[in-house]
N, C-alpha and C positions, 0 to 999 in steps of 0.2 A: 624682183622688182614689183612698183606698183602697188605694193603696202604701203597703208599710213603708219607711220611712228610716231607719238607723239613725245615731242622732244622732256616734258615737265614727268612724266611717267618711266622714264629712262636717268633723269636725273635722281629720280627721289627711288629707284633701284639702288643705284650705285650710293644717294648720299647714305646707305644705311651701312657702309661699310664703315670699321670702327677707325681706320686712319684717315678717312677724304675727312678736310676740310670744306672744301666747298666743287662743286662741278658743274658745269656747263655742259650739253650737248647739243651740237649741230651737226647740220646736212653738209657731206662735201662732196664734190665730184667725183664719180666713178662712171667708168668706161660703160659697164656693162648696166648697170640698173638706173643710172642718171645719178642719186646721192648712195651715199653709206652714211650710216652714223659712226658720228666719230665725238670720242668725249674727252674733256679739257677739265683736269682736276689738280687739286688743288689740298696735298696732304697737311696732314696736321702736325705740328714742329714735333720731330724726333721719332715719326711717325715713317714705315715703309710699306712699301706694298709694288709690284709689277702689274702691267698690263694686263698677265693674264688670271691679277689674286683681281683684280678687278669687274674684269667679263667674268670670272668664275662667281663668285660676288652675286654678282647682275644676274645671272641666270637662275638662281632662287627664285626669284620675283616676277621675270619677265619672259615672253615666248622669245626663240632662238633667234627671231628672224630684226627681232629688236634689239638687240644687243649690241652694244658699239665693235665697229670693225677694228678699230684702232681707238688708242689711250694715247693720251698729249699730258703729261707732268709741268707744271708750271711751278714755279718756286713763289711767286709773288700772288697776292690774292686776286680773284680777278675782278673785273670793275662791274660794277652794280648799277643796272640799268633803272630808270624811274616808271 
């Protein structure tokens, strides 16, 4: 706990994998450290991959402590803030 993560450097980890289509990551509550990072993605039609082609993925790029706890699969795109 007590690490920054920043959530844009964790997304653009994971957007280099060759099925996300798009990904999100936020802070959610955990017991022990206050957040976990958790990531919301977003494959590309006909495109597969599991939670853990994903963190595995992620881990090229980024130190361990950064790396989403959990993977959230969404089938619809997700909405695009201004």
């Amino acid at each position: 706990g007590g690490e920054n993560v920043y959530s844009a450097e964790v997304e653009n980890a994971i957007s280099t994998h060759p099925a996300v289509l798009q990904v999100a990551v936020i802070g959610i509550p955990h017991e022990t450290w206050g957040e976990q990072v958790h990531a919301i993605v977003v494959l590309k039609p006909g495109e597969e991959a599991t939670e853990a082609d994903i963190i595995d993925h992620a881990r090229q790029a980024i130190a361990g402590y950064k790396l989403p706890k959990s993977v959230e699969f969404r089938a619809e795109p997700l909405p695009l803030s201004g």
